[in-house]
N, C-alpha and C positions, 0 to 999 in steps of 0.2 A: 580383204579383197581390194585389189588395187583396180582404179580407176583407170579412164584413159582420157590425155588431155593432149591433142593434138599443138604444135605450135610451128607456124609459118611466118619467117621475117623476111621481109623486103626492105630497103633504105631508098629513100631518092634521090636525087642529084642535091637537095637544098638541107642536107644531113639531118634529117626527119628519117630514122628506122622506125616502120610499121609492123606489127606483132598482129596477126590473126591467131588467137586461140580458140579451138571450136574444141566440144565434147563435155566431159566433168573437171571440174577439182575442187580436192578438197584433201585431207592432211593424208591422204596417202600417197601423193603428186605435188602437191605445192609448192617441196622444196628444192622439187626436178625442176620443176616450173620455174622459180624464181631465179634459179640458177642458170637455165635458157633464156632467159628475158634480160639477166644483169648481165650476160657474155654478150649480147647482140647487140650491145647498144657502145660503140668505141668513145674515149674521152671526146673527139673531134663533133660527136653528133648533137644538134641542138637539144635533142630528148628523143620520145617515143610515143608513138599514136597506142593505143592495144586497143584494137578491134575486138570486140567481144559477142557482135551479132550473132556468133554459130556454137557462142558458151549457155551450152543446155540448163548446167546447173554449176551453184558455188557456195562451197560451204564458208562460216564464219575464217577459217586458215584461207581459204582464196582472198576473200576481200579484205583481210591481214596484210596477206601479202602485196596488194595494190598499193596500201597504206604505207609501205616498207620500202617499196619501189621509191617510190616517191622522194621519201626521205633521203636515201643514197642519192638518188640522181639529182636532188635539190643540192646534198652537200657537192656532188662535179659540178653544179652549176648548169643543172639541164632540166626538163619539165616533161614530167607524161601528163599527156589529155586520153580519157578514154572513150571511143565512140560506141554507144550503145542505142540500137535504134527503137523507136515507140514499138511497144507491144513485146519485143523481146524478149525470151523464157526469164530470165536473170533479173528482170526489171524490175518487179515487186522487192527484192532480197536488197538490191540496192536503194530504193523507197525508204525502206526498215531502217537501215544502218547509217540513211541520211548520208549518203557517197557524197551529192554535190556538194556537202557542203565542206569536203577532206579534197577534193579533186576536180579538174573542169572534168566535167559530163556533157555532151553532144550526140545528134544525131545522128552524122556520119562521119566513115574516116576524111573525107575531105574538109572539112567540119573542123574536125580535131589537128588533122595539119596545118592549117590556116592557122588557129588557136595559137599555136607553136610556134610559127615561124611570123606569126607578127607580136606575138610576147620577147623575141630576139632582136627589135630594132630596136 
C-alpha cells in the first residue's frame, strides 16, 4: 500500500528553497520524495529549509533519506536545516535516531533560514 506524502517548494529572494512536506513517508514514497526534494533545490541555492511540522509519520527510509540529502547537498556545497516544531507527531521518531546530532534541528522555518543564510557569510 502506497502512502501519500505531499511536497510544497517555495525559494526566497536570499536562495534558501523551503520544502513543506505534510502526510506519511516511508519506503513506499521516499525515493519520490527524495527525488522532488533534490530537483528543487538549483546548484545557485544556499541549501534547503524542510518544514516537517504537517509530516504525520516517518519511517527509518524517511529519515535515511534526510541523512542522504544532506550528504549531496554538502558535496554542492549547500546546507539543509530542518524545522520541526515542539510537540510535533514526528518528534519522538527524531529523539530515537538522535536527528540533531546528524543535522541543525529548529523550531521554525524562519529559524531554519536564519540558520542557512548566516552559515553562508
Amino acid at each position: 500500500m502506497s502512502t501519500r506524502a505531499d511536497i510544497h517548494t517555495t525559494s526566497d529572494d536570499e536562495g534558501v528553497v523551503i520544502a513543506r512536506i505534510s502526510g506519511e513517508m516511508d519506503t513506499s514514497n521516499a525515493a519520490r520524495v527524495e527525488d522532488r526534494l533534490t530537483a528543487a533545490v538549483p546548484n545557485t541555492a544556499l541549501g534547503m529549509v524542510l518544514d516537517l511540522s504537517e509530516l504525520s509519520f516517518v519511517d527509518s527510509s524517511g529519515v535515511e533519506l534526510f541523512f542522504r540529502l544532506a550528504e549531496r547537498f554538502e558535496d554542492r556545497r549547500q546546507r539543509i536545516a530542518v524545522a520541526l516544531p515542539e510537540g510535533a507527531p514526528i518528534e519522538r521518531v527524531f529523539e530515537i535516531v538522535r536527528f540533531r546530532e546528524r543535522l541543525p534541528l529548529v523550531g521554525s522555518v524562519a529559524e531554519a533560514g536564519a540558520l542557512l543564510r548566516a552559515d553562508s557569510l
